[in-house]
Backbone and ligand atoms as CSV (ligand in chain L), in Angstrom:
chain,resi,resn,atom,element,x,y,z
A,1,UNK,N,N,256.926,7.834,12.585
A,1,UNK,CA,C,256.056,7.104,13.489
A,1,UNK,C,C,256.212,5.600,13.248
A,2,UNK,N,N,256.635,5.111,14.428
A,2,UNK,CA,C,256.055,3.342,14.285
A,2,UNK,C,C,255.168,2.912,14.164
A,3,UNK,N,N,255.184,2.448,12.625
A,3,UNK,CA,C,253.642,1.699,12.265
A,3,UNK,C,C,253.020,0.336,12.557
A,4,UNK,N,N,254.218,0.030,13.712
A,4,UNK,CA,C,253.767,-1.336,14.192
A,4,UNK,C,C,253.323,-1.273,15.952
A,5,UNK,N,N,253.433,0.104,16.127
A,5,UNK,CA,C,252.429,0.411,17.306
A,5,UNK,C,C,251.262,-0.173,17.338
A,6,UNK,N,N,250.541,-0.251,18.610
A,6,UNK,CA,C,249.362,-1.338,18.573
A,6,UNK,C,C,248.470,0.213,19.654
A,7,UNK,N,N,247.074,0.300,18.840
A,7,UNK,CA,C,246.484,1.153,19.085
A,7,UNK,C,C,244.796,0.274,19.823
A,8,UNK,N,N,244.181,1.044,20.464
A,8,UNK,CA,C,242.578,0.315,20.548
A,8,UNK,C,C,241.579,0.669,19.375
A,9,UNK,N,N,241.375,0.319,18.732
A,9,UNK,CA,C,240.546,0.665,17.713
A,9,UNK,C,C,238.913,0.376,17.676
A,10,UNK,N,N,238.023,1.422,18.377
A,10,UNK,CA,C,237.068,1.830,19.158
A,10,UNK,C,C,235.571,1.147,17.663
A,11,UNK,N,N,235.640,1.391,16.737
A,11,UNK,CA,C,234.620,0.874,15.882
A,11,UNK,C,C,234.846,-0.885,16.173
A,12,UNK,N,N,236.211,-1.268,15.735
A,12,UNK,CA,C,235.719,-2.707,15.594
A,12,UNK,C,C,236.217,-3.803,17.578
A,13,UNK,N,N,236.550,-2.533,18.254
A,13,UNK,CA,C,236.605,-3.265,19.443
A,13,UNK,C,C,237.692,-4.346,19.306
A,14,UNK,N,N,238.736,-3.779,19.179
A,14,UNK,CA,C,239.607,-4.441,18.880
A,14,UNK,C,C,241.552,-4.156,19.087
A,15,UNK,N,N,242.623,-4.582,18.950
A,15,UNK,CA,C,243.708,-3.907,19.161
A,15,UNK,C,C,243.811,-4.461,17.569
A,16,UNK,N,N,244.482,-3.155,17.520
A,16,UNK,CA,C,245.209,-2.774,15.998
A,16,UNK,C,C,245.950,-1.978,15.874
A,17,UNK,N,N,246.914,-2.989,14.905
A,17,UNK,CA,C,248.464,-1.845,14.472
A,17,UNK,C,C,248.233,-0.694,13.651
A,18,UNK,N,N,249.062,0.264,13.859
A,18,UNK,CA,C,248.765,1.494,12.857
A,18,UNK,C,C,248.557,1.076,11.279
A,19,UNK,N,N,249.715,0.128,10.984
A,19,UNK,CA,C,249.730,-0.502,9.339
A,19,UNK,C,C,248.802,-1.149,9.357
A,20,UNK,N,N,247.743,-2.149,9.723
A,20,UNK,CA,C,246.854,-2.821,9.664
A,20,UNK,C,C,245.708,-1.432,9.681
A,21,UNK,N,N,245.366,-0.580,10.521
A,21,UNK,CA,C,244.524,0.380,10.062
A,21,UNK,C,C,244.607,1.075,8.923
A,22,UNK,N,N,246.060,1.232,8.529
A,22,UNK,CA,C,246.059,1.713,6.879
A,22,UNK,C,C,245.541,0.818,5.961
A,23,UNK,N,N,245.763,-0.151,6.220
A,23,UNK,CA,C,245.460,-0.831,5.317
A,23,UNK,C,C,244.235,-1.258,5.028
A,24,UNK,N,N,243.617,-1.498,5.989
A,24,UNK,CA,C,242.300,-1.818,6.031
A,24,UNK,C,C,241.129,-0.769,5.488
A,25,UNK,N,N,241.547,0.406,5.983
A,25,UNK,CA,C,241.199,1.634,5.718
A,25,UNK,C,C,241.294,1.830,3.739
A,26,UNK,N,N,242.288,0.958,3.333
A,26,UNK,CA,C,242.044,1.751,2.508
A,26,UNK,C,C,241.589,0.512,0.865
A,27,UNK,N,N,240.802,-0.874,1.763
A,27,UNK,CA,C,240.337,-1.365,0.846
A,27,UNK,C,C,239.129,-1.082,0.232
A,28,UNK,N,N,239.040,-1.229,-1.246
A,28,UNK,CA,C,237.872,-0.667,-2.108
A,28,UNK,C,C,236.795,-0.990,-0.950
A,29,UNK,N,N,235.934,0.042,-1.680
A,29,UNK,CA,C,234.379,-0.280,-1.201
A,29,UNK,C,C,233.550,-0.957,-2.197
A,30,UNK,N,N,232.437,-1.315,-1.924
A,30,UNK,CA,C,231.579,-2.256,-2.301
A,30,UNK,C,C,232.128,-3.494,-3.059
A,31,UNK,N,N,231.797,-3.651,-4.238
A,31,UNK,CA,C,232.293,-4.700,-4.927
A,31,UNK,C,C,233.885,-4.906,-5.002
A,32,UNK,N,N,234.711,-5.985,-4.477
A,32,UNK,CA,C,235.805,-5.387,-4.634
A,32,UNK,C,C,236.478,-6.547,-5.858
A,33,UNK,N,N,237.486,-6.606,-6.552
A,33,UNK,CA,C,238.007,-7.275,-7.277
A,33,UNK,C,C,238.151,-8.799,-6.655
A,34,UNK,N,N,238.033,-9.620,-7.689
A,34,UNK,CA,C,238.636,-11.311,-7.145
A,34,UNK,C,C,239.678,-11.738,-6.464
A,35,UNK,N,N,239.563,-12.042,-4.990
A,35,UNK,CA,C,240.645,-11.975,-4.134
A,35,UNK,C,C,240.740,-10.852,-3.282
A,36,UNK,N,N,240.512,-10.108,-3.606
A,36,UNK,CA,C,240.351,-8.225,-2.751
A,36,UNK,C,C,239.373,-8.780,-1.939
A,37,UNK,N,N,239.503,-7.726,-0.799
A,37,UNK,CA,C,238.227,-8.095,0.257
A,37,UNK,C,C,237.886,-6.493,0.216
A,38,UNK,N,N,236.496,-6.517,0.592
A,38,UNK,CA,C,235.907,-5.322,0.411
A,38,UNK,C,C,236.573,-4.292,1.898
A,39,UNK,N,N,236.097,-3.013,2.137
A,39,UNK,CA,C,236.065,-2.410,2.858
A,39,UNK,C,C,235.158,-2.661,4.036
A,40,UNK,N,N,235.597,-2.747,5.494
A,40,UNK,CA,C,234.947,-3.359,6.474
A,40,UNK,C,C,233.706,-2.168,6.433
A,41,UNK,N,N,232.364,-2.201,7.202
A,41,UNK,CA,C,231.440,-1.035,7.522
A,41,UNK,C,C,232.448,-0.392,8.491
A,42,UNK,N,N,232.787,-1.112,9.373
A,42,UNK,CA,C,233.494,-0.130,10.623
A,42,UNK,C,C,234.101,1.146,10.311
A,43,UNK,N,N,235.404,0.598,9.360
A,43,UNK,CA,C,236.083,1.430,8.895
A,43,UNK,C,C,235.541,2.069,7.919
A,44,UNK,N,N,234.731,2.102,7.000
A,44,UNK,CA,C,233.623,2.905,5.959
A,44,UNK,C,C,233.192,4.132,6.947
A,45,UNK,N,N,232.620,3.782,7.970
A,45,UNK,CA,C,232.169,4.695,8.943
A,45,UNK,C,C,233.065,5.160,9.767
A,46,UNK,N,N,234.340,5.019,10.109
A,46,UNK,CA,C,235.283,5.386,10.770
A,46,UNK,C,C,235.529,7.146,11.092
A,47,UNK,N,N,235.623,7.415,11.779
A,47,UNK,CA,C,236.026,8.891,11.989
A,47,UNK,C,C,237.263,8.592,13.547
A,48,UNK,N,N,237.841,7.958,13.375
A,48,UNK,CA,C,239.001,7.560,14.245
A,48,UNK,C,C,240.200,7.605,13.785
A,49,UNK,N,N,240.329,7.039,12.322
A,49,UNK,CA,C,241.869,6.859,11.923
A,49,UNK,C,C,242.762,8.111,11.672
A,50,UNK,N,N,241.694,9.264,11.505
A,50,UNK,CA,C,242.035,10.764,11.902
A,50,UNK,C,C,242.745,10.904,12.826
A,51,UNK,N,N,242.389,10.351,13.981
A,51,UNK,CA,C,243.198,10.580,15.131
A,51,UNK,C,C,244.315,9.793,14.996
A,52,UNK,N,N,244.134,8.783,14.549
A,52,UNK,CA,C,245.426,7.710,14.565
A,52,UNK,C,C,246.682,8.619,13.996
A,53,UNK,N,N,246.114,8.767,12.499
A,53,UNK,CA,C,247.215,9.297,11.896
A,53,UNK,C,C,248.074,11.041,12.236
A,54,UNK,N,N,247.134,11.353,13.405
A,54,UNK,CA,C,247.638,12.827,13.999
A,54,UNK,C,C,248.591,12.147,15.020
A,55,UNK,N,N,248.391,11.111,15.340
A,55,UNK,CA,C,249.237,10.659,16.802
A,55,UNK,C,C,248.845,10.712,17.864
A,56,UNK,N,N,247.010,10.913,17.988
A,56,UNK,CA,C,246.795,11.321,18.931
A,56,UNK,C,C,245.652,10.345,20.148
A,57,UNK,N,N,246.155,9.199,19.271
A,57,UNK,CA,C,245.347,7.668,20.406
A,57,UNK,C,C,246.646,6.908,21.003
A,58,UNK,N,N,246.075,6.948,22.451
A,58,UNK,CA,C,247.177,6.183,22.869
A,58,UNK,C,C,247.552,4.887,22.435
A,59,UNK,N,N,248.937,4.400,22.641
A,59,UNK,CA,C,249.825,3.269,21.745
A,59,UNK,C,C,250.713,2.300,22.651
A,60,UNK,N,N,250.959,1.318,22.324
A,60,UNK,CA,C,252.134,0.485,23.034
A,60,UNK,C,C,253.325,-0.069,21.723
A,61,UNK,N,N,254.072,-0.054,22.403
A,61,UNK,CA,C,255.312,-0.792,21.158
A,61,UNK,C,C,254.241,-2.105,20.849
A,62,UNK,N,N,254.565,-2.752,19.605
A,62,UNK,CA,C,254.338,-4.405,19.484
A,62,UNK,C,C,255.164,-5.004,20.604
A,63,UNK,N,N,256.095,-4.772,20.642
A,63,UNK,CA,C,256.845,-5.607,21.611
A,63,UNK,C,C,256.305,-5.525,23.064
A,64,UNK,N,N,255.615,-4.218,23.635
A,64,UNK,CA,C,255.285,-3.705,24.731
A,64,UNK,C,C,253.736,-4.770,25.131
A,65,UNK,N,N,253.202,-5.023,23.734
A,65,UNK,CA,C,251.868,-5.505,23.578
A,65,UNK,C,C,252.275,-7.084,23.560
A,66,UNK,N,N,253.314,-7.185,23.144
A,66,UNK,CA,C,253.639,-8.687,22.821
A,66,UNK,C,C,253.781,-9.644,24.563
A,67,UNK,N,N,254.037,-8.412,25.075
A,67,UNK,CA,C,254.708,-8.494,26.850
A,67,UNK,C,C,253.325,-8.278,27.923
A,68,UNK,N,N,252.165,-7.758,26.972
A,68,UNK,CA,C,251.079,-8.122,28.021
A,68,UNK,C,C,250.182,-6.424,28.450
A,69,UNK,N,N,251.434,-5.585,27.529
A,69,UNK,CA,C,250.542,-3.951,27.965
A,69,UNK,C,C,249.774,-3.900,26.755
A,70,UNK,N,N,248.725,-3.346,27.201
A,70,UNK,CA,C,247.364,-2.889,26.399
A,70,UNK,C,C,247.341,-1.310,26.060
A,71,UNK,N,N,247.308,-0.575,25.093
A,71,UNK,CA,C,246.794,0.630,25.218
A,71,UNK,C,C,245.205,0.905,25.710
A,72,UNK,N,N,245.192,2.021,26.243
A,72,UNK,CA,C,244.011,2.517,26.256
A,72,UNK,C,C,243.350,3.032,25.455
A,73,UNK,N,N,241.688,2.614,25.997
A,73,UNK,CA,C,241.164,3.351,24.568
A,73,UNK,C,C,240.865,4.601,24.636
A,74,UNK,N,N,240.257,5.702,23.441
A,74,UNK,CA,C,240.125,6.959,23.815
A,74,UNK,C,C,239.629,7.324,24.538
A,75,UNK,N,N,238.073,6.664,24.492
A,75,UNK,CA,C,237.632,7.273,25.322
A,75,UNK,C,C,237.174,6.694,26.562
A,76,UNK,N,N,238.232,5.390,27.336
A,76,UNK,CA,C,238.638,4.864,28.251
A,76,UNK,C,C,238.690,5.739,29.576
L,1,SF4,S1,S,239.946,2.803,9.840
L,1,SF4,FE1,FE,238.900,3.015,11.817
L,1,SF4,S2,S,237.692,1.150,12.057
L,1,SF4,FE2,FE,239.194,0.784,10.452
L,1,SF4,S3,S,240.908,-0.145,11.533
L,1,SF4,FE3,FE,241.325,2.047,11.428
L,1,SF4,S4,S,240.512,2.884,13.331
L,1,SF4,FE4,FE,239.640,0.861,13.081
C-alpha cells in the first residue's frame, strides 16, 4: 500500500496521509518525553485508522491531491 495516499480523516476534519496517521496514531499518551508530543484526543479516541489500515477509506495519490482531487470522506 502507498503510504503517501492522502485519506479524509473524519475525527480531526482534516486530509491525511496514511504515514502521518501512523504516526500520529502512535505517539505516547499522556505525559510524553522532552520534545515528544503527546497523543492527539482525536486519535486517542479514534476508531477509524482500522479502516485505514484495512484499505477501506477512500484515497487519492499525493500527486492526485497535489493536482486538486480530494478524497471522500466515509461517510460523505
Ligand atoms: S488515528 Fe484516527 S484521528 Fe488520528 S490521524 Fe489516524 S484517522 Fe485521524
Amino acid at each position: 500500500m502507498d503510504k503517501n495516499r492522502i485519506f479524509f480523516c473524519e475525527p480531526q476534519r482534516a486530509y491525511m496521509s496514511i504515514y502521518n496517521c501512523a504516526n500520529l496514531r502512535n505517539r505516547p499518551i499522556g505525559k510524553a518525553a522532552a520534545g515528544a508530543q503527546p497523543k492527539m484526543i482525536a486519535c486517542e479516541r479514534c476508531e477509524m485508522f482500522k479502516m485505514v489500515d484495512k484499505n477501506k477509506v477512500p484515497t487519492v495519490t499525493l500527486t492526485e491531491y497535489l493536482n486538486g482531487s480530494k478524497p471522500v470522506g466515509v461517510s460523505a
